[in-house]
C-alpha positions, -999 to +999 in steps of 0.1 A: -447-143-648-479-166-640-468-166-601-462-128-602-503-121-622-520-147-601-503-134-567-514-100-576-549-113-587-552-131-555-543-102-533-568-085-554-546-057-567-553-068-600-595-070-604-615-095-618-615-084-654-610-099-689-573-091-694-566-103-658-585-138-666-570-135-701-535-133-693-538-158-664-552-183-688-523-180-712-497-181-693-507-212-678-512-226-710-483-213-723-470-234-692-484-263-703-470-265-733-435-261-720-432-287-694-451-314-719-425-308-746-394-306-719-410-343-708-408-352-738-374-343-751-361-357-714-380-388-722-359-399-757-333-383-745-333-409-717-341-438-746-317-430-774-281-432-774-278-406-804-271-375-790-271-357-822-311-370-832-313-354-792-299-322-803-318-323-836-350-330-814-345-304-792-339-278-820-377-289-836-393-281-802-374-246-798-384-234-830-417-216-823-404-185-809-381-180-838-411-190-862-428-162-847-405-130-847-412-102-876-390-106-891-382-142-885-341-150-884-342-174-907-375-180-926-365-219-924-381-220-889-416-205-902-422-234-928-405-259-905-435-242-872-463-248-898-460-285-907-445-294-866-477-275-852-501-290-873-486-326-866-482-324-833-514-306-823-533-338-847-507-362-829-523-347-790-556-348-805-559-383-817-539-399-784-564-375-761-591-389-789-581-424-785-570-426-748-609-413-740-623-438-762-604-467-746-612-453-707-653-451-722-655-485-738-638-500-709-658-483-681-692-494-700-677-528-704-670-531-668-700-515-659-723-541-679-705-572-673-705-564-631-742-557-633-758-566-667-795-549-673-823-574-667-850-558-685-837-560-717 
């Protein structure tokens, strides 16, 4: 669906306009968020032996579009969407969170030991 908005936006069938944008956005974040949570699931999958806790894994990361039907098919998967969104997204958060701390501390560590500040 991305390919099929942007190609039209590019050939500039589709005009410049908030919707366009809009829709182009979240798609591709939509995007996103499906390849990082089928790298994911790949990645245990390749680790753990268990195929059951696979299945069971896979199952968690399938359940938003259930969650998010009116009404849902089981309302199971809406309880079980609002506790693995809010984990997950605070999970992202504090590895982005930490990950950019680490990369700052270290790039002002290197930076002052390879050329320490004479003045002060």
């Amino acid at each position: 669906m991305i390919g099929i908005v942007g190609w039209l936006f590019l050939d500039e069938v589709l005009g410049s306009s908030v919707p366009v944008l809009f829709s182009l956005l979240f798609l591709w974040v939509f995007e996103v968020q499906l390849l990082l949570q089928i790298i994911s699931i790949n990645r245990i999958a390749v680790v753990l032996d268990n195929r059951e806790l696979i299945r069971r894994l896979e199952a968690v990361f399938i359940i938003w579009i259930p969650a998010h039907l009116v009404p849902p098919p089981i309302p199971l998967f809406v309880t079980i969407n609002k506790y693995w969104d809010r984990t997950s997204k605070l999970l992202i958060l504090l590895v982005v969170d930490a990950s950019l701390n680490y990369f700052f501390l270290r790039t002002v560590s290197c930076t002052t030991t390879a050329s320490p500040n004479t003045r002060h």
